[in-house]
C-alpha positions in Angstrom: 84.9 121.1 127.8 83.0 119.8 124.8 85.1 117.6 122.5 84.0 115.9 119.2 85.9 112.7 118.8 86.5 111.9 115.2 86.9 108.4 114.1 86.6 106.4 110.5 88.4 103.2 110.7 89.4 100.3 113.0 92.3 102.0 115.0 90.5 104.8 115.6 87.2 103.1 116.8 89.7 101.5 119.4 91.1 105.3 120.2 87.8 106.3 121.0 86.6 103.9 123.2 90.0 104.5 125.3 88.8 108.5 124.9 85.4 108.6 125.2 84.9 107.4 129.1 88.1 109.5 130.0 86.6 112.2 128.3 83.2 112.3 129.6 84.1 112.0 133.1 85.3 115.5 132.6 83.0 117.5 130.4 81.0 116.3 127.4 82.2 114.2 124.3 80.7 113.2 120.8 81.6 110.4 118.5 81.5 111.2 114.7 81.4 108.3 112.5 82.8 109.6 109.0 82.1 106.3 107.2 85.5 106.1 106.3 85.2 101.9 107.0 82.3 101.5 104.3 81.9 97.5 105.6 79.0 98.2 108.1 79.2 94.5 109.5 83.1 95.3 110.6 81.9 98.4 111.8 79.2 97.0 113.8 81.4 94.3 115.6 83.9 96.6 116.5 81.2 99.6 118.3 79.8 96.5 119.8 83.0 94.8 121.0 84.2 98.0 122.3 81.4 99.1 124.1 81.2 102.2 121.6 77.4 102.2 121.4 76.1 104.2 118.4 77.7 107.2 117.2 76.5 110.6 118.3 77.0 111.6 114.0 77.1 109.7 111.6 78.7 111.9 108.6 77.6 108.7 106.1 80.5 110.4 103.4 80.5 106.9 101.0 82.7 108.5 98.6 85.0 106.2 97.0 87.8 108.6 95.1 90.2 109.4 98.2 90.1 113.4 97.3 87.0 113.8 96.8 85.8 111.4 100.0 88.4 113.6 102.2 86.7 116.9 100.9 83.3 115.2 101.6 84.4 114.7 105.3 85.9 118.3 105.7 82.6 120.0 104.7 80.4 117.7 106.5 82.3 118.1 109.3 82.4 121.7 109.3 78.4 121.6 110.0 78.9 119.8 112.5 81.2 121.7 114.2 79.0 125.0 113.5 75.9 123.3 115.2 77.7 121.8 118.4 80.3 124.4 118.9 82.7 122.2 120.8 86.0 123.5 122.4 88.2 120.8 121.1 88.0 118.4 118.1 90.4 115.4 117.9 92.0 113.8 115.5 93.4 110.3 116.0 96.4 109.0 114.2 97.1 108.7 110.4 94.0 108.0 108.1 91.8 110.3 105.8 89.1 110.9 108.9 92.1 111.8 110.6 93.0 114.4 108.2 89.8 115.6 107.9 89.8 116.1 111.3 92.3 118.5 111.4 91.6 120.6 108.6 87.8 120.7 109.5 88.5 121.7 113.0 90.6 124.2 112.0 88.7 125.5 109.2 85.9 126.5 111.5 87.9 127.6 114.5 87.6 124.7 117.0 91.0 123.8 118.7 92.2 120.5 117.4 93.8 117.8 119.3 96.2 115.4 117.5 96.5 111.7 119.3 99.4 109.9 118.1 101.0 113.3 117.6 104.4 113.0 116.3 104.7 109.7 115.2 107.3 109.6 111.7 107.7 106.8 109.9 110.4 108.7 107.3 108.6 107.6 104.5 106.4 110.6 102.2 105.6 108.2 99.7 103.0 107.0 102.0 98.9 108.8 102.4 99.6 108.1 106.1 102.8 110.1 106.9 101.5 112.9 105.0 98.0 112.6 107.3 100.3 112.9 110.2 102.8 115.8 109.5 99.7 117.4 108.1 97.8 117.4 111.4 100.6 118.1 113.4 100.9 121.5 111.8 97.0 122.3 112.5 96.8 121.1 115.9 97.2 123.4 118.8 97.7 120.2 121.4 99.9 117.3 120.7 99.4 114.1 122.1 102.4 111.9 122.0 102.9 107.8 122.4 106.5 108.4 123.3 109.2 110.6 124.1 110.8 109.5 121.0 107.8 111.1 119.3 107.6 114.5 121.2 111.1 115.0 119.9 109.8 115.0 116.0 107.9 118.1 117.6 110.9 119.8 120.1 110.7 123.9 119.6 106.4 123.5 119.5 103.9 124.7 122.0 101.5 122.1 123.5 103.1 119.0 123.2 102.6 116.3 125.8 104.3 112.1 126.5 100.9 110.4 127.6 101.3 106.9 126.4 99.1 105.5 123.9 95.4 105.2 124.1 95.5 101.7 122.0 97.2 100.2 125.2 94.7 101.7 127.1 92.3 99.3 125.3 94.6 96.3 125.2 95.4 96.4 129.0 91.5 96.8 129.6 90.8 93.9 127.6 93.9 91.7 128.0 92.1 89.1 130.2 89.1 88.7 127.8 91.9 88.5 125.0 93.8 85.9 126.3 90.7 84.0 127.5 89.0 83.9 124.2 91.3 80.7 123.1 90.8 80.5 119.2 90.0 76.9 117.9 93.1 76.5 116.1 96.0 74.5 116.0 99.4 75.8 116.7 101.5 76.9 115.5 99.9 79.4 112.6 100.7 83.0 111.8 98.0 86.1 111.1 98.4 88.1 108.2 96.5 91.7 108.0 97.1 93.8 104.6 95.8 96.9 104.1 97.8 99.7 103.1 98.0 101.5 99.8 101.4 100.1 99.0 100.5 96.4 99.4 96.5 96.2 99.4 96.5 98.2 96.0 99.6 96.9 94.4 98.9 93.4 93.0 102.6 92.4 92.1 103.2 93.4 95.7 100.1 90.9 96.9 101.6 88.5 95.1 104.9 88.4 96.2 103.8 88.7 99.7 101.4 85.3 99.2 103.9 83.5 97.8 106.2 83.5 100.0 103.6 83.0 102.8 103.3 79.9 100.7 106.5 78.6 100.4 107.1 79.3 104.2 104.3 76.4 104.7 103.1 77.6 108.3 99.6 77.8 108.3 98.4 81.2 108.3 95.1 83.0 108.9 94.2 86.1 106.8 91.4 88.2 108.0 90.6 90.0 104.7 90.4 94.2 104.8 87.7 95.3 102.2 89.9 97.1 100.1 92.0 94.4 99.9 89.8 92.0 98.8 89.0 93.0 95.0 92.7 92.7 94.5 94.0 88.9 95.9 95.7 86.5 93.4 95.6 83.1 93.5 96.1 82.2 97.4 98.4 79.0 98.9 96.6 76.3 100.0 98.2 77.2 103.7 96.8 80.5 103.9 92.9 80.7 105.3 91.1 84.2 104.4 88.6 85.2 106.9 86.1 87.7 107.2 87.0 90.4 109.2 86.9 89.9 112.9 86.0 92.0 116.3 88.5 93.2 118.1 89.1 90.9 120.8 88.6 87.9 118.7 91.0 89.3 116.3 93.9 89.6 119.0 92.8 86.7 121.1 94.3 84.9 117.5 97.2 87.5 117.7 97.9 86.1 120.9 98.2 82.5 120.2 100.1 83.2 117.1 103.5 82.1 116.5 103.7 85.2 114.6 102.0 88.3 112.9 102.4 90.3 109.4 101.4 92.9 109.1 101.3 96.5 107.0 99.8 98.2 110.2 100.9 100.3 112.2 98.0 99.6 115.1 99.1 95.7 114.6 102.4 96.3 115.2 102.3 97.9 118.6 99.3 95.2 119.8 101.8 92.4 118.6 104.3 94.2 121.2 101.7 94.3 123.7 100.6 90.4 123.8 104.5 89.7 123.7 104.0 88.5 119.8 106.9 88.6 117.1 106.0 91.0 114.6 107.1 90.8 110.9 106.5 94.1 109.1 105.7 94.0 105.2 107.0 97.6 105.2 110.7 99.2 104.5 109.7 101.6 107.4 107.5 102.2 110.6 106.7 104.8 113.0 106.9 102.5 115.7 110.8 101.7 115.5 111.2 101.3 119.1 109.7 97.5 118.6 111.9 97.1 116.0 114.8 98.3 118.7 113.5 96.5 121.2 113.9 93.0 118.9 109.8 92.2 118.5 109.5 93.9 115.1 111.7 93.2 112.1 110.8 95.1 108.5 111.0 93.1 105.7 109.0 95.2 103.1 107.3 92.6 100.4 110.5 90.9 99.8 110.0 87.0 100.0 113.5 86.0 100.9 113.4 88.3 103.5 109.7 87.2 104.9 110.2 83.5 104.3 113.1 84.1 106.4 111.1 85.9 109.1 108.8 82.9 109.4 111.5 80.5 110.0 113.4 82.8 112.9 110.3 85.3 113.9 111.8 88.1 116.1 111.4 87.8 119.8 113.5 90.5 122.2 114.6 89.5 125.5 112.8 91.9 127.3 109.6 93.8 126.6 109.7 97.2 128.5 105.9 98.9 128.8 106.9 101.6 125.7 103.5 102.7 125.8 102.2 103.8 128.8 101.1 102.7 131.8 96.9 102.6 130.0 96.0 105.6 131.3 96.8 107.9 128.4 93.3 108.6 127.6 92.8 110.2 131.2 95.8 112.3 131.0 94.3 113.7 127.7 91.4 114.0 129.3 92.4 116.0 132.2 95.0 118.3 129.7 91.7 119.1 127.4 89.6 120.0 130.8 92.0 122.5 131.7 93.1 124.4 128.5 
């Protein structure tokens, strides 16, 4: 087994350093960097954070219009799969290097691996829910977060329920999480926006703000680079922040009162550290939080997220939806065999 592990953005760096141990203990394993996260200090902090080390490629795509940086990746990609002829190339969740992925893989004959296989959120409106129906359809082998999942894919070859690899990372770094206390006083909230719908859409910004505002709970915004360019004004409650590594940036998840959030990564950690979730989305591909009472969706209406903040979700019981944290070894040990 020789598999290139294909990763561009935050969620994914966390995907592969579940992966990349499981993986290598079997066969061999590359990580290609597409450059999707242009920021190279966020970068940096994650590989570090992580243990990641430096990526085996580095496709260094910098393109900016989304078509054109997607095509980019696909071709650069392509090379690479051409020079280190590797049995399986995976593809990890929603984004463009995700997509990318996929098509590249399959384009020059590798068999591609889809982590986070499955997952539907309902809404086509969105880059990311076309991302993942797309690589569905190109992968061979489908690696599902939850049963609920593998039944968006019932009548298909290859499926398989391993848990998810970003509780794989959690659960290995829970301790250092929770013992990293952040030098805040409680009780605050963290917001994280970066999607399309709200990160690009500056009425959508602003209506989000404003009612962080009006709630009054001190909150702390770690700022995503493409949402930067596009804040309003911003309430004197709300604190931006550079963005941080990965288990300082949950060690504050974990002392929050609550988290909002347009992610879908956030969302499932917030389940993980037993932290109410509000969801500044109409939709998610992780409804089972919302089921389970941690996660409520409140889109960018204010009434609705000033009303979040005053009664944050929190479910009775928190079942282990995903996994046990050894999802990356079962992919590992699927991928060693076919």
């Amino acid at each position: 087994m020789k598999a290139l592990v294909v990763a561009g953005a935050r969620p994914q760096f966390v995907k592969a350093a579940a992966l990349l141990p499981a993986l290598r203990r079997r066969g061999e394993a590359l990580l290609v960097h597409t450059g999707q996260h242009t920021d190279a200090a966020m970068v940096q902090a994650h590989f570090l954070d992580l243990g990641l080390g430096e990526p085996d490629v580095h496709l260094e795509v910098t393109e900016t219009n989304r078509g054109r940086r997607v095509a980019a990746m696909v071709q650069a990609l392509v090379e690479v799969i051409e020079q280190q002829r590797p049995t399986h190339v995976l593809a990890l969740g929603d984004t463009d290097s995700a997509l990318a992925a996929g098509l590249g893989g399959a384009l020059a004959g590798a068999v591609v691996a889809h982590v986070e296989a499955g997952a539907r959120s309902g809404d086509r409106s969105m880059p990311e829910e076309l991302n993942r129906i797309t690589v569905d359809e190109w992968s061979r082998l489908l690696f599902c977060s939850t049963e609920a999942h593998a039944a968006e894919l019932s009548g298909r070859d290859g499926v398989h329920v391993v848990g998810d690899v970003m509780a794989d990372v959690l659960l290995r770094h829970e301790a250092a999480i929770r013992a990293c206390v952040p030098a805040r006083e409680a009780p605050y909230a963290v917001l994280t926006l970066h999607r399309a719908a709200t990160a690009d859409d500056a009425a959508a910004l602003e209506r989000v703000l404003q009612a962080v505002g009006r709630a009054g709970l001190p909150t702390l915004f770690p700022v995503h680079p493409r949402t930067r360019p596009n804040l309003p004004s911003v309430p004197a409650n709300v604190e931006l922040m550079e963005p941080l590594p990965y288990v300082q940036f949950l060690a504050h998840v974990a002392a929050a009162a609550c988290v909002l959030t347009d992610s879908g990564g956030v969302q499932k950690e917030a389940y993980l550290l037993g932290v109410p979730c509000v969801t500044l989305r109409g939709c998610t591909e992780w409804a089972e939080t919302v089921d389970q009472g941690w996660n409520v969706l409140v889109a960018t209406n204010p009434e609705r997220i000033a009303a979040a903040l005053r009664d944050p979700p929190r479910g009775s019981e928190r079942p282990p939806l995903y996994g046990d944290g050894n999802a990356a070894s079962r992919i590992a040990a699927v991928l060693a065999t076919d």
